[in-house]
Structures are given as structure tokens and as C-alpha cells.
C-alpha positions as CSV (number, residue, x, y, z in Angstrom):
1,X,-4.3,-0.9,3.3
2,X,-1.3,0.6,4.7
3,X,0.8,-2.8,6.0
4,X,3.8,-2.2,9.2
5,X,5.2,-5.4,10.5
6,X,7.0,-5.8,14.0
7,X,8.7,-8.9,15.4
8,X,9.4,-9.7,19.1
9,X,9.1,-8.4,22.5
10,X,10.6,-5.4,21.7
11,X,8.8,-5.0,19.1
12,X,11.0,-4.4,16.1
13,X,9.7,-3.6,12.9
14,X,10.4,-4.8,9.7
15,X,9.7,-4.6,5.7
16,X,7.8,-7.4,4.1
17,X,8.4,-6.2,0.4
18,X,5.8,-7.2,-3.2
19,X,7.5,-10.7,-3.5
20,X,6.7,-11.9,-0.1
21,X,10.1,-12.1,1.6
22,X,11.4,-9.7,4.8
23,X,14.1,-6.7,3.5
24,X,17.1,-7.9,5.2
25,X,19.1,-4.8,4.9
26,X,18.4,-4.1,8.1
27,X,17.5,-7.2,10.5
28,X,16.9,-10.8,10.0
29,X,13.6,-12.2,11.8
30,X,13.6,-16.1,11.7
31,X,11.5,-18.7,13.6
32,X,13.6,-19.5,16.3
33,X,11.5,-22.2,18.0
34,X,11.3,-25.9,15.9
35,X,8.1,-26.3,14.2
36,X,5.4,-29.6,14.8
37,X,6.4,-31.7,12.0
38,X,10.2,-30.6,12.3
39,X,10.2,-31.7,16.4
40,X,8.9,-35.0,15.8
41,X,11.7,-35.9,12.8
42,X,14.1,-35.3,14.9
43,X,12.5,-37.3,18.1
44,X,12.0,-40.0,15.1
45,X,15.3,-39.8,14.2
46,X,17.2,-39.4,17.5
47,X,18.4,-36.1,16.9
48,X,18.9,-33.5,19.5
49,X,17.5,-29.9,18.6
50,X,21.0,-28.3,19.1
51,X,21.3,-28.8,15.5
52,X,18.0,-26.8,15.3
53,X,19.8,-24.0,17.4
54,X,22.4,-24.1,15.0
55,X,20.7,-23.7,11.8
56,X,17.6,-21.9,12.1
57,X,18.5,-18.9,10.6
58,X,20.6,-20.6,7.9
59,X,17.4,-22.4,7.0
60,X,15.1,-19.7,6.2
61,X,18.3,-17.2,4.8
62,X,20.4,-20.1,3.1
63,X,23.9,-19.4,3.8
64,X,26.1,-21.2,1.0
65,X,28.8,-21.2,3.3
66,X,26.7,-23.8,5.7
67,X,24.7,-25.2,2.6
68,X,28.3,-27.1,2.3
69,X,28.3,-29.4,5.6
70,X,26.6,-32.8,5.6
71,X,24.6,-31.4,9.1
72,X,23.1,-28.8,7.2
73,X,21.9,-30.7,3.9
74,X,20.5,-33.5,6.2
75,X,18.4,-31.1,8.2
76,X,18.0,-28.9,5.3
77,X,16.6,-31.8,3.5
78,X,13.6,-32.7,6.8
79,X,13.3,-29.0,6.7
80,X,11.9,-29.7,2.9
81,X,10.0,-32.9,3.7
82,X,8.3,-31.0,6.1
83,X,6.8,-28.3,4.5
84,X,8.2,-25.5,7.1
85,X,7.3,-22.3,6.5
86,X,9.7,-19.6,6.8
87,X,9.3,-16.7,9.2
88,X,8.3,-14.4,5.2
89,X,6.3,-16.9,4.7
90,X,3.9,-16.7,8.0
91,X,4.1,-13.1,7.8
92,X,2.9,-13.3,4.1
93,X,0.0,-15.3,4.7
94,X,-0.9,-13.1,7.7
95,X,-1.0,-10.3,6.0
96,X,-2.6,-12.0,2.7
97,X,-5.3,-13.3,4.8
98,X,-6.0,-9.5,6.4
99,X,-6.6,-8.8,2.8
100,X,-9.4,-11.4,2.0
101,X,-10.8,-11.1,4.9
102,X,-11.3,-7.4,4.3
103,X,-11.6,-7.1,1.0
104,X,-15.4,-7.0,0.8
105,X,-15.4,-3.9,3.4
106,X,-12.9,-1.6,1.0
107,X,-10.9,-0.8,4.1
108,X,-8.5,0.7,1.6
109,X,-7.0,3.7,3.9
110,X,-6.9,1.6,6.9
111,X,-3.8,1.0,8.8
112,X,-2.7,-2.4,9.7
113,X,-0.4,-3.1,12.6
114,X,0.8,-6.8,12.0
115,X,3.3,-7.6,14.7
116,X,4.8,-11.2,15.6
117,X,4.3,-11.5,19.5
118,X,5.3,-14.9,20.3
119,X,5.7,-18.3,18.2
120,X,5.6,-22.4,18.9
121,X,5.5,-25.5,17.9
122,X,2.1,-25.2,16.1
123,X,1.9,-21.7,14.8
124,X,3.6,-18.4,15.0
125,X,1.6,-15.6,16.6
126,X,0.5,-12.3,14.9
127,X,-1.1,-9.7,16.6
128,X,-3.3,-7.8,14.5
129,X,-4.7,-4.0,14.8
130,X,-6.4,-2.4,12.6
131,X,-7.3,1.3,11.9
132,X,-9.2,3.7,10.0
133,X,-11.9,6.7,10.6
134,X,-14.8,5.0,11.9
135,X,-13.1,1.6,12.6
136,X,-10.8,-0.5,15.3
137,X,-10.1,-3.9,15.6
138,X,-7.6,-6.2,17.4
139,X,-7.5,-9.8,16.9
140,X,-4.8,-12.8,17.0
141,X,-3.7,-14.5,13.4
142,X,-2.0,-17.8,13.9
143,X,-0.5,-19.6,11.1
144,X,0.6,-23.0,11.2
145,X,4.1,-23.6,11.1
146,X,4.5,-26.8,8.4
147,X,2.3,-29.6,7.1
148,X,1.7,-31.4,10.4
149,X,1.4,-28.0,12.4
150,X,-1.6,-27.3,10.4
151,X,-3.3,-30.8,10.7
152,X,-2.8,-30.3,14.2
153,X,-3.9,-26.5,14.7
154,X,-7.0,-26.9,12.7
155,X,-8.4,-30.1,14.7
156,X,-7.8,-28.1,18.5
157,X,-9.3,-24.7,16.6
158,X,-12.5,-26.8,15.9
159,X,-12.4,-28.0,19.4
160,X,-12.4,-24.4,20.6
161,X,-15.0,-23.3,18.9
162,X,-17.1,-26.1,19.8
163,X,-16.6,-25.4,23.7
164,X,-17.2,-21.5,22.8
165,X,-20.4,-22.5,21.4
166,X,-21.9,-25.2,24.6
167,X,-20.1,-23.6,27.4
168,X,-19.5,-19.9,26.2
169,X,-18.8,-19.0,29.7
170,X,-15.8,-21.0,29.3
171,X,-12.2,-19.9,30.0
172,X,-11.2,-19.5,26.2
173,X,-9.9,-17.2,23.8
174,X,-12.7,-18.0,20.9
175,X,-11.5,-19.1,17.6
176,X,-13.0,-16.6,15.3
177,X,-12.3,-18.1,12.1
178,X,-10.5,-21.8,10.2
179,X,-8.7,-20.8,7.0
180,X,-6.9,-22.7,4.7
181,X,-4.3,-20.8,2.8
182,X,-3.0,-21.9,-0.6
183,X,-0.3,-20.1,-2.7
184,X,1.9,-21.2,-5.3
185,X,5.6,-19.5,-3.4
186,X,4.4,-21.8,-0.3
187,X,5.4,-25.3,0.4
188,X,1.7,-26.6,1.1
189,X,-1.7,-25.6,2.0
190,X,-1.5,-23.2,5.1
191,X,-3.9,-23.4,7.6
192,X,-4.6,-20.0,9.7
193,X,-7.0,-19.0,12.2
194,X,-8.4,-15.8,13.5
195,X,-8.5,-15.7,17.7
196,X,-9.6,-13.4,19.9
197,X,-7.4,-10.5,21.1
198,X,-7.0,-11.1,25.2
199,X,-6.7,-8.0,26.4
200,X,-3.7,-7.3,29.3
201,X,-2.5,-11.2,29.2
202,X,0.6,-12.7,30.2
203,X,1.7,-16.1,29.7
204,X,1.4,-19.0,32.4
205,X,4.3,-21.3,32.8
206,X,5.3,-24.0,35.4
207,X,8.6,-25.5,36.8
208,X,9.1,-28.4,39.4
209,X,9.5,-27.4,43.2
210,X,11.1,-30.1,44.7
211,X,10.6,-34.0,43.9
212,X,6.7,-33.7,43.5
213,X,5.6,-30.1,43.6
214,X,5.1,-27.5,40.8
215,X,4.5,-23.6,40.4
216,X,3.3,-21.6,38.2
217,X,5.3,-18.5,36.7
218,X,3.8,-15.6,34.9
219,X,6.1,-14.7,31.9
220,X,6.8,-11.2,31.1
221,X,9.7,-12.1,28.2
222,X,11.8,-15.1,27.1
223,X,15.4,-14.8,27.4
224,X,17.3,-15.7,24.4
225,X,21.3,-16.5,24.2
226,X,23.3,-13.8,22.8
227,X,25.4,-16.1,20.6
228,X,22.5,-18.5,19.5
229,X,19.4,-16.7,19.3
230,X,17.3,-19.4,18.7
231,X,18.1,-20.5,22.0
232,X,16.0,-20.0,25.0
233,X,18.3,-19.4,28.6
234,X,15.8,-17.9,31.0
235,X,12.7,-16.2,31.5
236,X,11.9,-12.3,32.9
237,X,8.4,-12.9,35.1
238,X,7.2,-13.7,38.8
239,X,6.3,-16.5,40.9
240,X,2.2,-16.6,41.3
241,X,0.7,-16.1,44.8
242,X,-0.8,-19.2,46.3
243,X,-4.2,-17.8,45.6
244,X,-3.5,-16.9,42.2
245,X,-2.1,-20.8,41.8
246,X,-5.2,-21.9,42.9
247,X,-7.3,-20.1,40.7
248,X,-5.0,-21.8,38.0
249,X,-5.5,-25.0,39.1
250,X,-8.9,-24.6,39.1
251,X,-9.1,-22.9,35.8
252,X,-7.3,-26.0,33.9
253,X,-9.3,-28.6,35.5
254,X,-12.2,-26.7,34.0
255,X,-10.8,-26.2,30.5
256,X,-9.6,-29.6,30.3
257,X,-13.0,-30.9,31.6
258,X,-14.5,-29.0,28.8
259,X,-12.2,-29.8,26.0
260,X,-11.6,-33.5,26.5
261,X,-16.0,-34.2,26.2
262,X,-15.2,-33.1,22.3
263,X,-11.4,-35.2,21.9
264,X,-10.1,-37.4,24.3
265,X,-6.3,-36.6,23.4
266,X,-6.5,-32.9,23.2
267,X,-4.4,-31.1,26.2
268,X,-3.1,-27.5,27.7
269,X,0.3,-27.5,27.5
270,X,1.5,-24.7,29.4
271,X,4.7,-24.8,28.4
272,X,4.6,-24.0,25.3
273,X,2.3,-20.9,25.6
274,X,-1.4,-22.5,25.5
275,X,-2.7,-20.8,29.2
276,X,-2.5,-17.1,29.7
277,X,-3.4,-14.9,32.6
278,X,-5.8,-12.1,32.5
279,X,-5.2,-10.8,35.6
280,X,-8.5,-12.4,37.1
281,X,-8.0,-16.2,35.5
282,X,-6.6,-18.4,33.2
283,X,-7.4,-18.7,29.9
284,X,-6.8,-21.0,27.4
285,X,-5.4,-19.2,24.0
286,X,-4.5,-22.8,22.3
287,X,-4.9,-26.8,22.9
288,X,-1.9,-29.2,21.9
């Protein structure tokens, strides 16, 4: 198979090389957003994710310089404890499970297309495509972001597929497939899943009109700060119509209706990436 990587909305590519790790000759890719198990040390331990900010990219590129301050060995240390994959690290297992998976078919001239469209708490997003003579295929690869990512990514993933499989007219992107990743240059057991590829989506977000009232935005890219790029300012989208709002609404009571028969405690929370827009309704891609 014939491997090209891309990161981001601009869709910039990059070199995975033999040993696993990203060429950084040329750019430096890093999760920008705080993974699962990460988010709730520092809630547990009353620290505010500026420091996150800060030292993202030190954490996957280990800068001696900022190995030296007390800041960075604390969070360095939690980054450990953990189990946080780095961003060579998710794309390895993405493209490590593209092999077993395909493996029994000999797809040995296809070309693979393995680019990193968005990323969250839970998992960081691949978008797969995959080419040869007689074959084409587009599907989603999420890998879990640490330890307590994966706990939590494989328990909604089951939920999915057990609402794809009462109510298959639901308002889903089905999980395809639950795999559970082990390697010995990772920091635990991976768990990945395969999703289905929504074709022409955008993602649904929601800020606060007012004291009581909310609206929905449809997210065209995130807005990062020049000077801390692991920093979110702003977002390039539109405001929904009223009747597009309401088929929102409508759509998430229906989801949630569906999702919370199988686990009381499962949720859509759309702002961190779970509901997309087709162009016709909302779907669900993921459950918090």
C-alpha cells in the first residue's frame, strides 16, 4: 500500500517514516486539543488548560529547553500517567490498523489517503480513502486519545451500533468496526473504531443568545491563535436558519431518545464535534 498523510483544514501533508514517528523537517503536527484522561487531571487538580496551551507541542516533540521548568515536568509527568498518545502515535495506529484490516484482500497497489480532519477530547479523526483498479472506499478511523479516552470511546461505539441495529433509520453515522490496538512503542492498549464516511457534512455548534436562548452555528473551520496554536480564538461558519434549527432540535431529541434506552448517561455534546449536518439533518458522528 502506498501510505500519504495530511493534517488539518488545509490539508497539509506530512511523512510518517518505518519507526512510527512524523518527519519533522518540514512541519510539526501535534494534538492541539487536551485529551479525556488529561482534561479531567487537570479539573482534578484545579489546573487551568493554559498550561495545556502552553505545552502541547513540547509534550509530543520534548524540547529540553522546557523539559527544565517545574510546569513542564508536572504536566509532563500527568501526560505519562495518562497514557496520551502522541499525534505519531494516532497516525501509526491509523495507518497500522488500514493494514490488518486489509491484509486478507492483498490490496498491495492501493493507494491510501489518511488525512487528520478534526480531533477531541476522545479521539483524533482520520479520514480514510482508499484506491486501487477495481476498488474505492472512504471511511472514518478514530483513535482514542489516552487510557480513559479509549474506555470511554469504546462504551458510546457499542451504543451506536446497537441503535444502528434496532432503529437503522436513525440519525447516526454507524460504527463499522471496535478495535483494540496493542503495540509495544505505545503507552497502552489503543482502542480504534471504523465509522462511516458522511458525505458533504459540516459540524453543528451552539452559543448562548441572550440569558436563556441558544443557536446553532454550522462550522466551516476553527480558528487557531497565531502565537499558540493549540489555542482555539474563533470559528469561520454561519448562523442556521430557523427552519434548519428546528430540524436540529428535532433531530437531537430523537438521537438522545434512542441512545439513552441503551445508557442512561451517554449524551451529544455538540460542542465538541459529536452532531454534524448533512445538509438535510443532523447526525450524530459520536456520543460523550
Amino acid at each position: 500500500m502506498e501510505f500519504r498523510f495530511y493534517f488539518g483544514p488545509d490539508k497539509i501533508p506530512f511523512r510518517l517514516l518505518d519507526n512510527g514517528m512524523v518527519e519533522t523537517s518540514s512541519t510539526m503536527p501535534f494534538h492541539g486539543i487536551i485529551s479525556r484522561g488529561m482534561l479531567d487531571k487537570f479539573q482534578e487538580q484545579n489546573i487551568t488548560c493554559d498550561y495545556w496551551f502552553k505545552y502541547a507541542l513540547h509534550l509530543e516533540y520534548h524540547d529540553p529547553q522546557i523539559y527544565l521548568t517545574d510546569d513542564f515536568e508536572r504536566i509532563y509527568k500527568y501526560f505519562l500517567e495518562c497514557r496520551v498518545l502522541s499525534f505519531s502515535q494516532s497516525a501509526f495506529c491509523a495507518q497500522q490498523y488500514i493494514i490488518s484490516s486489509y491484509e486478507y484482500r492483498r490490496l498491495k497497489d492501493a493507494r491510501v489517503e489518511v488525512w487528520n480532519i478534526k480531533e477531541g477530547h476522545t479521539s483524533s479523526v482520520w479520514k480514510v480513502t482508499m484506491d486501487d483498479e477495481l476498488h474505492s472506499e472512504t471511511f472514518i478511523v478514530n483513535v482514542a486519545r489516552d487510557r480513559k479516552a479509549g474506555e470511554e470511546l469504546k462504551e458510546t461505539s457499542e451504543v451506536l451500533q446497537r441503535i444502528a441495529t434496532e432503529c437503522p433509520d436513525a440519525g447516526i453515522a454507524k460504527v463499522l468496526d471496535i478495535y483494540s490496538f496493542s503495540h509495544h512503542d505505545l503507552p497502552c492498549s489503543t482502542i480504534i473504531t471504523r465509522n462511516e464516511w458522511v458525505d458533504d457534512a459540516f459540524e453543528i455548534h451552539q452559543r448562548k443568545t441572550g440569558e436563556k436562548g441558544v443557536e446553532f452555528i454550522l462550522v466551516n473551520r476553527f480558528i487557531t491563535s497565531k502565537n499558540n496554536p493549540a489555542q482555539i480564538t474563533s470559528v469561520l461558519g454561519r448562523i442556521f436558519s430557523t427552519e434548519e434549527s428546528e430540524k436540529i432540535k428535532s433531530g437531537l431529541n430523537d438521537i438522545l431518545s434512542k441512545a439513552t434506552r441503551f445508557h442512561p448517561n451517554v449524551k451529544v455534546d455538540i460542542n465538541d464535534g459529536d452532531l454534524v449536518w448533512n445538509g438535510e439533518r443532523a447526525i450524530a458522528v459520536a456520543l460523550s
